[in-house]
LUMZAMAR-587058 format. One record per atom (N, C-alpha, C): atom name; y, z negated, x negated. Coordinates in steps of 0.001 Angstrom, whole numbers. Layout:
+------+---------+---------+---------+
| site |       y |       z |       x |
+------+---------+---------+---------+
|   CA |       Y |       Z |       X |
...
+------+---------+---------+---------+
end
This chain:
+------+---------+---------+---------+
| site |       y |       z |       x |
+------+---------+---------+---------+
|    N |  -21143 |  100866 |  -34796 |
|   CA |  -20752 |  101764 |  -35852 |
|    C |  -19564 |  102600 |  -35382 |
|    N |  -18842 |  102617 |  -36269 |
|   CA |  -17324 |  103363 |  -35979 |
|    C |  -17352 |  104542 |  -36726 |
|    N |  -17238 |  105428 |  -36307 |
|   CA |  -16886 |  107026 |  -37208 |
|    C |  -15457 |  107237 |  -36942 |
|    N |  -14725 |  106824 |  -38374 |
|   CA |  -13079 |  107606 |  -38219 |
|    C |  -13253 |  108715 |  -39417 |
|    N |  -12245 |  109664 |  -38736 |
|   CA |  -12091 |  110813 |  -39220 |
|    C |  -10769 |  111208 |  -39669 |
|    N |  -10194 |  111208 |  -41034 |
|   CA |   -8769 |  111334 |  -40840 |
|    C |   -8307 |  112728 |  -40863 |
|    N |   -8182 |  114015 |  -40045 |
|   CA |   -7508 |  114860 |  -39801 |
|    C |   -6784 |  115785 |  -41133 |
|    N |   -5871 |  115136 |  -41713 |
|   CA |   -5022 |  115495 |  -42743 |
|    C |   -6116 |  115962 |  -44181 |
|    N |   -6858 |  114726 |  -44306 |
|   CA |   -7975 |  114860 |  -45133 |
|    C |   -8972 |  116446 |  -44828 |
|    N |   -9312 |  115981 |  -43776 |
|   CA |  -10275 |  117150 |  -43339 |
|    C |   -9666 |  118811 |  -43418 |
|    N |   -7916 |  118583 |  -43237 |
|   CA |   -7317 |  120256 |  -43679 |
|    C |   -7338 |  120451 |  -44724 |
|    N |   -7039 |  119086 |  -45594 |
|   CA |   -6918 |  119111 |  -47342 |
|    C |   -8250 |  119599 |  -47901 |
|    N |   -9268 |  119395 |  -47290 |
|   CA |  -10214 |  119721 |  -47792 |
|    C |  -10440 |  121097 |  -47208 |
|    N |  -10574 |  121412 |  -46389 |
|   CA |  -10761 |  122598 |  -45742 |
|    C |   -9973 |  123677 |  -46720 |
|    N |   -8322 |  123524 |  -47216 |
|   CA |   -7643 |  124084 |  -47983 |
|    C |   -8749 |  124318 |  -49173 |
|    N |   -8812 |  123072 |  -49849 |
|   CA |   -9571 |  123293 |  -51260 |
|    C |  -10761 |  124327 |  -50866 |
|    N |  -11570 |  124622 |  -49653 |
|   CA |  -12903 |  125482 |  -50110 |
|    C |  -12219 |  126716 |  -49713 |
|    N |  -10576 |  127165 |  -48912 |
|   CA |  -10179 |  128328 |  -48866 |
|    C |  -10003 |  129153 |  -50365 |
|    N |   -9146 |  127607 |  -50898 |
|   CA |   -8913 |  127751 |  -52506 |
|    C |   -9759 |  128278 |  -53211 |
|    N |  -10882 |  128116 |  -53261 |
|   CA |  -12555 |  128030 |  -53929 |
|    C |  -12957 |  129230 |  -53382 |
|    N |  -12873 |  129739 |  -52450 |
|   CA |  -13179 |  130865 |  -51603 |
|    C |  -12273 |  132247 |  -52617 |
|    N |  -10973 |  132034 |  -52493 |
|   CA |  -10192 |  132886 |  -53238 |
|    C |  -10220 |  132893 |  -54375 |
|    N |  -10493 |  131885 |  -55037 |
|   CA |  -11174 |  132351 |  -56559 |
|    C |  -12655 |  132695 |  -56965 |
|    N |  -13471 |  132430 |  -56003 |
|   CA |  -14212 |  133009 |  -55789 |
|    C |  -14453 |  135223 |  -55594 |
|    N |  -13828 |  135234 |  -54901 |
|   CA |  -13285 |  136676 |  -54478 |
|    C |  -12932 |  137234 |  -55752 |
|    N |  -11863 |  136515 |  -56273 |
|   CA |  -10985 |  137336 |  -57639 |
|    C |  -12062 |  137202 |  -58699 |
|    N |  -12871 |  136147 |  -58408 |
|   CA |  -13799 |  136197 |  -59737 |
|    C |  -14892 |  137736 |  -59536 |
|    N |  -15746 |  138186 |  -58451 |
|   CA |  -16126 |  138952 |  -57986 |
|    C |  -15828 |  140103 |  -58535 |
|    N |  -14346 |  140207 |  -57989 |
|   CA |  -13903 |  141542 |  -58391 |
|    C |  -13816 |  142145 |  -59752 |
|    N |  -13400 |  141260 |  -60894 |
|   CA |  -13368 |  140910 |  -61871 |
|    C |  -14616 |  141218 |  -62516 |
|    N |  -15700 |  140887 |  -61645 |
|   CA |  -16856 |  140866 |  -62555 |
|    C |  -16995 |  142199 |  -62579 |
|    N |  -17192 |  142803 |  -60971 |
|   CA |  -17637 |  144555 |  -61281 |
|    C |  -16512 |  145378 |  -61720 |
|    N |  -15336 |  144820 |  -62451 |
|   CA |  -14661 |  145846 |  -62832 |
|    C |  -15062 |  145700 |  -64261 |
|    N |  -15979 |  145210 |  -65001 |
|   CA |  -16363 |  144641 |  -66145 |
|    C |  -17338 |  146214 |  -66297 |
|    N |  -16814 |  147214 |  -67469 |
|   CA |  -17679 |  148327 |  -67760 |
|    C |  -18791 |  148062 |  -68550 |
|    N |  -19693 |  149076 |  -68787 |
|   CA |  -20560 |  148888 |  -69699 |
|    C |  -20159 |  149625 |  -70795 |
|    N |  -19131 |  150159 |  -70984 |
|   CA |  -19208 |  151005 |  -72443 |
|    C |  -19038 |  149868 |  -73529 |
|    N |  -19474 |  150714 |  -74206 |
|   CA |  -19720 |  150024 |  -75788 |
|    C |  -20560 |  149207 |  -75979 |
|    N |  -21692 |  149368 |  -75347 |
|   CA |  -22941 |  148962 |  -75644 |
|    C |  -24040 |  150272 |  -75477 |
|    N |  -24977 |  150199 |  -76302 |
|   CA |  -26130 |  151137 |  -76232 |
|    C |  -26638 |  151704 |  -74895 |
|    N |  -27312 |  152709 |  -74448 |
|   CA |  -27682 |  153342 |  -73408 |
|    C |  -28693 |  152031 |  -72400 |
|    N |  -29849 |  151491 |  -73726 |
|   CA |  -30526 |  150797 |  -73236 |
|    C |  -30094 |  149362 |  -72665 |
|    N |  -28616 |  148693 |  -73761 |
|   CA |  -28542 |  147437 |  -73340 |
|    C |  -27426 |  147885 |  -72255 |
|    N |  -26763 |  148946 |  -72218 |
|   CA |  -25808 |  149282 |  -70998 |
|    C |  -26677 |  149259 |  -70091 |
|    N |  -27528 |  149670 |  -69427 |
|   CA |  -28478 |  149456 |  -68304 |
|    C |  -28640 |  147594 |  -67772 |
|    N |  -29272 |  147252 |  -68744 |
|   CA |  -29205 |  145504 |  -68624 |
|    C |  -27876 |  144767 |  -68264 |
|    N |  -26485 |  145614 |  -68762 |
|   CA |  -25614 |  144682 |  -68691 |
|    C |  -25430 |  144691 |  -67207 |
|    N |  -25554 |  146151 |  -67038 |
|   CA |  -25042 |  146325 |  -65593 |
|    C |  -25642 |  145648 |  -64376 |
|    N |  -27007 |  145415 |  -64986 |
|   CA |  -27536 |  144549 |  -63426 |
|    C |  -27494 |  142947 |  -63657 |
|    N |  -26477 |  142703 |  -64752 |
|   CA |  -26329 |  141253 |  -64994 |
|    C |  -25033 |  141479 |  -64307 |
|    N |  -24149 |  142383 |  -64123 |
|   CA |  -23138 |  142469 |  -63773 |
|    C |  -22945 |  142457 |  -62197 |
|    N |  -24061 |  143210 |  -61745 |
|   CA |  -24396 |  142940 |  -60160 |
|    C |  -24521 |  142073 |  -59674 |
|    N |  -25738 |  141368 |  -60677 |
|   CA |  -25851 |  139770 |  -60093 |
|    C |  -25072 |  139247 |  -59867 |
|    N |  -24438 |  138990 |  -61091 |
|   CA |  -23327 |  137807 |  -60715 |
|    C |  -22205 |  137995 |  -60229 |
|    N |  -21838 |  139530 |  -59738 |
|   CA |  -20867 |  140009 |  -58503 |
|    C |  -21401 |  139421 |  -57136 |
|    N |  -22664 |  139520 |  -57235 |
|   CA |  -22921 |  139458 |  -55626 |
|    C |  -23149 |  137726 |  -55802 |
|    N |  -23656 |  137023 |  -56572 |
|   CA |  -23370 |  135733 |  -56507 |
|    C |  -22370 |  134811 |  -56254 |
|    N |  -21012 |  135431 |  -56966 |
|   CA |  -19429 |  135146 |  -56468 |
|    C |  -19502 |  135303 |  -55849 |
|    N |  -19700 |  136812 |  -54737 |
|   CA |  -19199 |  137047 |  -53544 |
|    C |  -19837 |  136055 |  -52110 |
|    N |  -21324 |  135857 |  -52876 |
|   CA |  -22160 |  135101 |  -51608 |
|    C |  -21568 |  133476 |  -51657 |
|    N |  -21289 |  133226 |  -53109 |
|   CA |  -20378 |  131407 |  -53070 |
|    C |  -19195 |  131837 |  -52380 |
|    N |  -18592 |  133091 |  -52688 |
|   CA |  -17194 |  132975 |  -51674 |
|    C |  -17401 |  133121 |  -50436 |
|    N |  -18198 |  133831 |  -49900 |
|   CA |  -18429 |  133673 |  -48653 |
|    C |  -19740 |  132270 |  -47585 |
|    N |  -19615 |  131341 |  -48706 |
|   CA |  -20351 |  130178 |  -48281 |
|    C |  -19240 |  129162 |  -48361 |
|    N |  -17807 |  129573 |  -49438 |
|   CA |  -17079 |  128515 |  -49003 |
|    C |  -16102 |  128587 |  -47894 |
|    N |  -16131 |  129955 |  -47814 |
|   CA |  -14864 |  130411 |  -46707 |
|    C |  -15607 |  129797 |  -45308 |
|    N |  -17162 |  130083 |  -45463 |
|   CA |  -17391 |  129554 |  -44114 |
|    C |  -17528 |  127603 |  -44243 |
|    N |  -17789 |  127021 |  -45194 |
|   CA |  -17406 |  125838 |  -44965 |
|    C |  -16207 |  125029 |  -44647 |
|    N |  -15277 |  126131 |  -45517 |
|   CA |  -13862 |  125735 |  -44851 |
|    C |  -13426 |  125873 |  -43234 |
|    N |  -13880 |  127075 |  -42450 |
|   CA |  -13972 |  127089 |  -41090 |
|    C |  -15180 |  126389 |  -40826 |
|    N |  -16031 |  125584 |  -40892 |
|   CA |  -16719 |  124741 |  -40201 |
|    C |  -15887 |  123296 |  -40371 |
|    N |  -15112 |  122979 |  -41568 |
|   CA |  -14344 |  121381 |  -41260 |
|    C |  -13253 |  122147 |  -40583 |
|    N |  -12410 |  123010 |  -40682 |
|   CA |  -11415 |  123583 |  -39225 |
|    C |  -12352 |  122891 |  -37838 |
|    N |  -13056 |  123539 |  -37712 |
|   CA |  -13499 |  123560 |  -36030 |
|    C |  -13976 |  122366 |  -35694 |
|    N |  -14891 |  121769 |  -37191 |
|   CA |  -15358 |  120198 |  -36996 |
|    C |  -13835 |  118952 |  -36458 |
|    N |  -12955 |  119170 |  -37051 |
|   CA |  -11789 |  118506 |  -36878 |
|    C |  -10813 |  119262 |  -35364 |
|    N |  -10875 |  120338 |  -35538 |
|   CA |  -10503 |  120428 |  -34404 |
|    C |  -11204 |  119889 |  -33130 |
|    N |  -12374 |  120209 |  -33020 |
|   CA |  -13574 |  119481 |  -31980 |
|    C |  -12895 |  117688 |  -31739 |
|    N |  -13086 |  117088 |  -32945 |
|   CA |  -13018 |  115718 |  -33171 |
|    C |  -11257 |  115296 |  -32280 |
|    N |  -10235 |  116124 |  -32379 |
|   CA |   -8946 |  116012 |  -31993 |
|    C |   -9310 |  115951 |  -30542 |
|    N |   -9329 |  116666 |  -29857 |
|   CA |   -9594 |  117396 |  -28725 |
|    C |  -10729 |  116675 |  -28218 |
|    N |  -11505 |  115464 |  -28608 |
|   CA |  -12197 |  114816 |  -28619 |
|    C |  -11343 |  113856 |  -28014 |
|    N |  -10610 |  113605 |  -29034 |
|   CA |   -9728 |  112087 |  -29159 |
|    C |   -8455 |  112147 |  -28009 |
|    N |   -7795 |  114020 |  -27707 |
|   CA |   -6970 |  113498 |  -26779 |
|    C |   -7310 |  113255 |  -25711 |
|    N |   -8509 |  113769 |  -25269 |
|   CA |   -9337 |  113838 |  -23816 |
|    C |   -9447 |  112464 |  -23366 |
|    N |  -10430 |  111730 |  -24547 |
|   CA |  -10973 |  110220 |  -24247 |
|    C |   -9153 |  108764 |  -24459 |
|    N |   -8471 |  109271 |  -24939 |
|   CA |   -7052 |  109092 |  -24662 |
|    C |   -6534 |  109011 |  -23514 |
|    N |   -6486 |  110696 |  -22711 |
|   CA |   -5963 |  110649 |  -21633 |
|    C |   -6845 |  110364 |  -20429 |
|    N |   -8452 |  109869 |  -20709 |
|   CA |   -9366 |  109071 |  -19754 |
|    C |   -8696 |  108490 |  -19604 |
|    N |   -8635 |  107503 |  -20847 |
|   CA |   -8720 |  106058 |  -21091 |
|    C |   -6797 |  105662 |  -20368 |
|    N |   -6060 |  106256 |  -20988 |
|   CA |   -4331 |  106179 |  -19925 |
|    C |   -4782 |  106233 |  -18191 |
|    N |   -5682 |  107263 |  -17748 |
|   CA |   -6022 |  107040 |  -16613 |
|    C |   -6236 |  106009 |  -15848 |
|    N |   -7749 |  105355 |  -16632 |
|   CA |   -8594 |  104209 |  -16200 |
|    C |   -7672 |  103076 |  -15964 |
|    N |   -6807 |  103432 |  -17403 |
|   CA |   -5678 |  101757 |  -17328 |
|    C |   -4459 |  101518 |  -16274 |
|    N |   -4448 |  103068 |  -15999 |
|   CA |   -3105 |  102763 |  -14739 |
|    C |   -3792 |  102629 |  -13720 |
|    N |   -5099 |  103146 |  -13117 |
|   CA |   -5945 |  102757 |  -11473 |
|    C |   -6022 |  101378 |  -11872 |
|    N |   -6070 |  100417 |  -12610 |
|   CA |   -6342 |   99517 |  -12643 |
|    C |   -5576 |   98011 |  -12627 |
|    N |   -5306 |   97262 |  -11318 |
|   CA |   -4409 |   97037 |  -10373 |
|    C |   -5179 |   95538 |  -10363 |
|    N |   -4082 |   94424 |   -9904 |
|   CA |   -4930 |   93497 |   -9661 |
|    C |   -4811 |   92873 |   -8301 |
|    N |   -6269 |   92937 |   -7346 |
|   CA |   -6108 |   92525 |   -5863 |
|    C |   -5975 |   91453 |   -5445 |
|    N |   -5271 |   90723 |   -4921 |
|   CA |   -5182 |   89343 |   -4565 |
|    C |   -5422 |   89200 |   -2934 |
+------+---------+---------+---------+
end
């Protein structure tokens, strides 16, 4: 079994959950700047903890994508740094390797 990993992919994606992350955030903010006036005393109470919720729900998806985006960072970085190591084994192994007659 072969695991390739293509690099470029893995930033592109990493980009998209920064992306997702930052609209995430703006959505957040957005939400708690959302007032309650002009609704009744009683349904102003309700709006507002619908308004919490789903502030702190943005904020917890934005901060679940920001960290998925730094986990494919470090996953791909790992995987590089992987690849130049077993590279510069492997250049090693091939130059000690001489033929005795």
């Amino acid at each position: 079994m072969t695991l390739h990993v293509e690099p470029a992919k893995v930033r592109s994606t990493a980009a998209a959950w920064d992306t997702e992350n930052l609209h995430l955030t703006a959505a957040a903010k957005q939400i708690i700047g959302v007032g309650t006036g002009g609704f009744t005393p009683a349904v102003a109470s309700l709006v507002g903890r619908f308004i919490e919720a789903w502030e702190a729900i943005a904020t917890k998806s934005a901060r679940s994508s920001e960290s998925q985006a730094d986990g494919l960072r470090s996953t791909a970085i790992d995987i590089l740094e992987t690849d130049a190591k077993t590279d510069f084994d492997a250049s090693l192994a091939l130059s000690s390797i001489k033929e005795i007659r």
